[in-house]
C-alpha positions in Angstrom: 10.1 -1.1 -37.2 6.2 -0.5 -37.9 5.1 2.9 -38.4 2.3 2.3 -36.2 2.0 -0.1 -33.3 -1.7 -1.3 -31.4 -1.7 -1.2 -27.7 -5.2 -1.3 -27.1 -4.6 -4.9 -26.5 -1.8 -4.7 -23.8 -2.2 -5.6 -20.3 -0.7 -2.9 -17.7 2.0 -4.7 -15.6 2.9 -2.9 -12.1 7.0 -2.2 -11.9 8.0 -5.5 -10.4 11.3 -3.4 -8.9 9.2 -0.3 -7.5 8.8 -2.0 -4.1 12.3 -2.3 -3.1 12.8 1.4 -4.4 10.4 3.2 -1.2 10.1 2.3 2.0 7.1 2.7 4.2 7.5 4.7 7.7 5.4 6.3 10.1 6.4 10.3 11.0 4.9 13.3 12.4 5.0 16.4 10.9 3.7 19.4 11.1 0.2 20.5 10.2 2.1 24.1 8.3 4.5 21.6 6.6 1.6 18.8 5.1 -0.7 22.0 4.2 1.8 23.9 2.0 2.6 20.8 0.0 -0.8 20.0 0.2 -1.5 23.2 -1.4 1.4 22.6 -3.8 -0.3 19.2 -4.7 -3.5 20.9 -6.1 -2.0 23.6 -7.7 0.4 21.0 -9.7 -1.6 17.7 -9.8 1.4 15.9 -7.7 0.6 14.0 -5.4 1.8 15.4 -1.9 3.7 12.6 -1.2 5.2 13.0 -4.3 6.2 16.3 -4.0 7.8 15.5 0.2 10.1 12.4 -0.9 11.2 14.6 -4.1 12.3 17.4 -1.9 13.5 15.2 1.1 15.5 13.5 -1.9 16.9 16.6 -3.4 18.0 17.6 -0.1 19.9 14.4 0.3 21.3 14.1 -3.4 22.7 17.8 -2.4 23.9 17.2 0.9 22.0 20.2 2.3 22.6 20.9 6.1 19.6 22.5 8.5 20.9 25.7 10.2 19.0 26.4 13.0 19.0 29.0 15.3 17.1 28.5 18.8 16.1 32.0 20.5 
């Protein structure tokens, strides 16, 4: 292997699999909710919709349950 490799020259290829991997929908959510991560977004340099599908996806990968209580 070379000890040093040039990739000035290299074209940037989009992921040709990255497509099938989201999928586009349309949902309403609170103003509270898309401020904090919002907020979260600045303070980290995440995207916010970045920062939604990676907790939506934790929650999943966890099998996490909402508990709520109406009063």
């Amino acid at each position: 292997m070379r000890k040093h490799y040039d990739f000035s020259k290299m074209k940037a290829r989009r992921n040709p699999y990255a497509r099938r991997l989201k999928q586009q929908i349309t949902i309403r959510i609170g103003t509270n909710a898309i401020g904090y991560f919002k907020e979260m977004s600045e303070e980290t340099g995440i995207p916010y919709q970045n920062l939604i599908n990676s907790y939506l996806s934790d929650c999943a990968d966890k099998h996490r349950k909402l508990v709520a209580k109406w009063e």
